[in-house]
C-alpha positions as CSV (number, residue, x, y, z in Angstrom):
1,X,-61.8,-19.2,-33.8
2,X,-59.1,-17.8,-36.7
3,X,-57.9,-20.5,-39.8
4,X,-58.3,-24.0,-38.6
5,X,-54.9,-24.5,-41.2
6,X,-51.8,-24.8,-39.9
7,X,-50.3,-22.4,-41.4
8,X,-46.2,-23.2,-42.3
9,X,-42.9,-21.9,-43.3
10,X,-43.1,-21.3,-47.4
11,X,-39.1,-21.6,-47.4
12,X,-36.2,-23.6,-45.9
13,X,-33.7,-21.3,-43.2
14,X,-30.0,-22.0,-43.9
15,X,-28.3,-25.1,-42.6
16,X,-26.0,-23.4,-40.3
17,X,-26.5,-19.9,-38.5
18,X,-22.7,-18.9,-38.4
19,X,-21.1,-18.9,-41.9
20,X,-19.0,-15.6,-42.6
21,X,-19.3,-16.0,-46.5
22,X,-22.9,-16.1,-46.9
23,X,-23.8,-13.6,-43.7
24,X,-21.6,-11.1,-45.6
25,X,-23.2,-12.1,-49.2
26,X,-26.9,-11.4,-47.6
27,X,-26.0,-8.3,-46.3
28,X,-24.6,-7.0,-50.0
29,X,-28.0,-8.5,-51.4
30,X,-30.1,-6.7,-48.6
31,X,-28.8,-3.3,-49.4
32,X,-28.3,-3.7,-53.2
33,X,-32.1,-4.4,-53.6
34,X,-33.3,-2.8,-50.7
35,X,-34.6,-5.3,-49.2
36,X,-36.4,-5.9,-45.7
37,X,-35.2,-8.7,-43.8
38,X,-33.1,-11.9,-45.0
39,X,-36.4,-13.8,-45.2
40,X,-37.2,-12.3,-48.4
41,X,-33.4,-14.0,-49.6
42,X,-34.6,-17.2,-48.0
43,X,-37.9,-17.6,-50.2
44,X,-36.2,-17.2,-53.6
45,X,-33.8,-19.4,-52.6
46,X,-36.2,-22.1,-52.0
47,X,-38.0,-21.4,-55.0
48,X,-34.8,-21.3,-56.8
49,X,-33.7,-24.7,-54.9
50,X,-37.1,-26.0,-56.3
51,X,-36.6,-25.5,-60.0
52,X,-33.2,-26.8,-59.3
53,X,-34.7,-30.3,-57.8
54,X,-37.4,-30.4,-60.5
55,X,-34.8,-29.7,-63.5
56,X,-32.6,-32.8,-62.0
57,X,-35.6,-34.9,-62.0
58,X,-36.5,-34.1,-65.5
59,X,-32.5,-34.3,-66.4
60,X,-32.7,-38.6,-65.6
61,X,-36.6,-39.2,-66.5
62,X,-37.6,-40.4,-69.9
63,X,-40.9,-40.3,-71.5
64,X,-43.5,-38.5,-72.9
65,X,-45.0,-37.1,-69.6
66,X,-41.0,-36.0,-68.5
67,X,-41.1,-34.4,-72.0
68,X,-44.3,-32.1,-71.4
69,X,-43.1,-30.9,-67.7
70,X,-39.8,-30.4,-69.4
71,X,-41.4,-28.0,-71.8
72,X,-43.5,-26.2,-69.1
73,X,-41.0,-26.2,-66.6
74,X,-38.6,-24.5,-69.6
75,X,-41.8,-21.8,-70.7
76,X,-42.3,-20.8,-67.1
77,X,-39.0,-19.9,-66.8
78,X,-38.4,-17.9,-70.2
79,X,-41.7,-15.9,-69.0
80,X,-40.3,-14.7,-66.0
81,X,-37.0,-13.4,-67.7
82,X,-34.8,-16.3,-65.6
83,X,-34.0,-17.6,-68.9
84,X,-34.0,-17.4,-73.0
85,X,-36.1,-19.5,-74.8
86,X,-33.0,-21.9,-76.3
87,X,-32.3,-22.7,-72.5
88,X,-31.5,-26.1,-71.8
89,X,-32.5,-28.0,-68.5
90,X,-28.5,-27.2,-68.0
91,X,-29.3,-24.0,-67.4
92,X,-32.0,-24.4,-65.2
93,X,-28.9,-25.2,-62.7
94,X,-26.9,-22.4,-63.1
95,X,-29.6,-19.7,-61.7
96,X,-28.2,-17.2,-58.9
97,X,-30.5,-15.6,-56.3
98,X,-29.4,-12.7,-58.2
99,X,-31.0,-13.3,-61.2
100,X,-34.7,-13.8,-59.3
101,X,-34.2,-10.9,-57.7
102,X,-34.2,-8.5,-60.5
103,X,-37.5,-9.7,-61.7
104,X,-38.8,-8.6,-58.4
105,X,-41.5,-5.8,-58.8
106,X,-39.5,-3.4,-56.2
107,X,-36.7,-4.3,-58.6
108,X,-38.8,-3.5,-62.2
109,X,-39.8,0.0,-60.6
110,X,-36.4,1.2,-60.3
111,X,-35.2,-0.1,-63.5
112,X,-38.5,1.7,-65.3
113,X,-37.2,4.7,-63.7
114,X,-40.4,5.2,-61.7
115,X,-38.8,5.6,-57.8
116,X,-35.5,7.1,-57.1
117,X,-34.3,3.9,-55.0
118,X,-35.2,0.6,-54.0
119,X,-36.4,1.8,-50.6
120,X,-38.6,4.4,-52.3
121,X,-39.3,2.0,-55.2
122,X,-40.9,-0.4,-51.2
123,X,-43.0,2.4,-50.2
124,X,-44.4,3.3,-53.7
125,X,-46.1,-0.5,-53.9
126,X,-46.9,-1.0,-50.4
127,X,-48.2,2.5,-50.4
128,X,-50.8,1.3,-53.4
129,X,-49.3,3.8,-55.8
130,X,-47.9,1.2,-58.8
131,X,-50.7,-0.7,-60.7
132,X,-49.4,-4.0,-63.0
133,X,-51.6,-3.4,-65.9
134,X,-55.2,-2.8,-64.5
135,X,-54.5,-4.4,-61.0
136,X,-52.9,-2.8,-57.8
137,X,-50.1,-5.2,-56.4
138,X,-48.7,-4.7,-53.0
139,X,-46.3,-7.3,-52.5
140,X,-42.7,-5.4,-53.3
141,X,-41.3,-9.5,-54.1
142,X,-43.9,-10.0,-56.8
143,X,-42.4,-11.9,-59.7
144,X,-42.9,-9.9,-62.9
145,X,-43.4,-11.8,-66.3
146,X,-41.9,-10.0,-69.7
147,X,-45.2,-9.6,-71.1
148,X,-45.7,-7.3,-67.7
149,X,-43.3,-5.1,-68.0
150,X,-44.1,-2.6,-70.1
151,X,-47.2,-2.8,-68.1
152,X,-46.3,-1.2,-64.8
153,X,-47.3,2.5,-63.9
154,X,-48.4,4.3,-61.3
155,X,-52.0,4.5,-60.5
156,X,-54.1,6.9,-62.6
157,X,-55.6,8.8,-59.1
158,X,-51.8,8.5,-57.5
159,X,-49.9,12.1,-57.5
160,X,-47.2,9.8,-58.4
161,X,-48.3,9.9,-62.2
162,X,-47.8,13.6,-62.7
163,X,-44.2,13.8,-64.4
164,X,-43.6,17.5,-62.1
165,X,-44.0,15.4,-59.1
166,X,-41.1,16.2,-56.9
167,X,-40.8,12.5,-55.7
168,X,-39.9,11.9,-59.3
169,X,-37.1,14.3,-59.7
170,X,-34.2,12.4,-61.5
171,X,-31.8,11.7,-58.7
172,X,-28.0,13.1,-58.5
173,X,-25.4,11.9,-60.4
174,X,-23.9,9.1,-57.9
175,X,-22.4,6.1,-57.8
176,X,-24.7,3.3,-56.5
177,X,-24.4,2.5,-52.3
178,X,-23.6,-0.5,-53.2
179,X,-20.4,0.7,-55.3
180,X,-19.8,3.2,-51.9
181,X,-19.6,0.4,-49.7
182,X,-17.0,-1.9,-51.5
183,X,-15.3,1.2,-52.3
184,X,-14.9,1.7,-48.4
185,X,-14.3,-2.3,-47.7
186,X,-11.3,-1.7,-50.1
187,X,-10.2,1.8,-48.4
188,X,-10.5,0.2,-45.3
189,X,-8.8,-2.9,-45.9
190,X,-5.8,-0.7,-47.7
191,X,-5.5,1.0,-44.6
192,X,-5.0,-1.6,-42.4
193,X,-2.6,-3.3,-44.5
194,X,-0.9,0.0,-44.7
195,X,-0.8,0.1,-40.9
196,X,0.7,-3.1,-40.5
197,X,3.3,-2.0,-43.0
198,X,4.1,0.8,-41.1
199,X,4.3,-1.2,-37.2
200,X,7.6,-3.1,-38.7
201,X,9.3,0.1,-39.6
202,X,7.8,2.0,-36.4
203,X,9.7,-0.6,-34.4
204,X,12.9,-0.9,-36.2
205,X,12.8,3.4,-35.9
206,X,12.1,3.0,-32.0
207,X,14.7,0.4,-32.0
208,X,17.5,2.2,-33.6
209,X,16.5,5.3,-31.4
210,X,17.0,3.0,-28.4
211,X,20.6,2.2,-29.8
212,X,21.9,5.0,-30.8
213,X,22.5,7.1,-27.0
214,X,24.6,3.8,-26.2
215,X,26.9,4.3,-28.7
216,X,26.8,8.0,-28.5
217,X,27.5,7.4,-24.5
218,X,30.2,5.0,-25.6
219,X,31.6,7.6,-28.2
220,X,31.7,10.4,-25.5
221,X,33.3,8.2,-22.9
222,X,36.6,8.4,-24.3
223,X,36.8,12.0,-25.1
224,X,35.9,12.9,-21.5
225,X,38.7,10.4,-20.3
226,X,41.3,11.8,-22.7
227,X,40.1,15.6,-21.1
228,X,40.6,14.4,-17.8
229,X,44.2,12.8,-18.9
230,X,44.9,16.4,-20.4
231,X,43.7,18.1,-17.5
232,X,46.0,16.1,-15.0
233,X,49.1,16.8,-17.3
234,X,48.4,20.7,-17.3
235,X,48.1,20.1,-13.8
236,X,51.4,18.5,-13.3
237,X,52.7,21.0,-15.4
238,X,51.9,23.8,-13.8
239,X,53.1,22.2,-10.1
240,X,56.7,22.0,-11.6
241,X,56.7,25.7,-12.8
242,X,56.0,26.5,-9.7
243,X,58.5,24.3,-8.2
């Protein structure tokens, strides 16, 4: 009859569905760590938004029981890399998404130089290829601890681990997409603000263009009036010689 559970959400969807700022600011995090869908952003947050609520708790409780969850809420963090050991509960509220985000195990791979990108570094662990210590781990959003990081390879049976692998050729020399993509925003952006430069002066040009066969008009009207007056005189002229 399947899991008599029922099973819920494990993080909170944003407030509002339409806000420019953070749409755009997903869409950066999506492709600068090669992620899959914005639900990934959305669980980090919460758990982010969690150590948040817990530290402002702590921040106003007093005790020796607000002391001990102080110090374990402090070690958890400094074992994931979030923070130092010296951190204060201060700290605890100045975490970006960002920062959780690096310790992400799709994240680590690419940093350890073990997958060209962070979509290859995705397919490598779901794949079964990269082995944390003496266990294989799937889940590409796995948070890794420091003590785990010098820990994670590829599988021993994976073709992966042989060095002459072509997979594990050492990419090009490029600049990161992400760098691409703002470098394009701004081109972009330049260009537009270059075109509307250039309407203004378009105008004025088509303007002047306009203006300028009405005065030429007005300029040749009076010669052609003076040729006809010098025409009729020569006229005259020549009637009285022949008179």
């Amino acid at each position: 009859m399947g899991d008599p559970r029922r099973i819920r959400r494990k993080f909170l969807r944003p407030g509002h569905p339409w806000q420019k700022e953070r749409i755009e600011q997903e869409k950066m995090l999506l492709r600068e760590f090669g992620l899959r869908r914005k639900n990934e952003i959305w669980k980090h947050q919460t758990t982010l938004k969690k150590f948040a609520g817990q530290a402002k708790k702590l921040i106003a409780a007093r005790g020796a029981q607000a002391e001990t969850e102080k110090r374990q809420l402090m070690t958890k963090l400094a074992s994931l890399g979030l923070l130092e050991q010296e951190a204060d509960l201060d700290d605890v509220l100045s975490l970006d998404i960002r920062d959780i985000l690096s310790r992400r195990l799709q994240t680590q791979v690419v940093e350890k130089g073990l997958a060209r990108t962070h979509k290859q570094a995705r397919q490598f662990i779901t794949h079964r290829h990269i082995q944390v210590g003496d266990t294989i781990v799937t889940s590409p959003s796995h948070l890794i601890r420091i003590s785990q990081e010098n820990s994670i390879s590829f599988i021993p049976r994976s073709a992966l681990a042989n060095d002459d692998h072509p997979e594990r050729a050492p990419p090009a020399k490029e600049t990161p997409t992400v760098e691409k993509d703002i470098e394009k925003v701004e081109k972009e952006a330049k260009k537009k603000v270059a075109k509307k430069e250039e309407k203004p002066k378009k105008e004025e040009k088509t303007k002047e263009n306009k203006e300028e066969p009405v005065s030429e008009k007005k300029k040749t009207e009076p010669s052609q009036e003076k040729k006809e007056e010098k025409s009729d005189e020569k006229k005259e002229k020549a009637s009285e010689d022949k008179q």
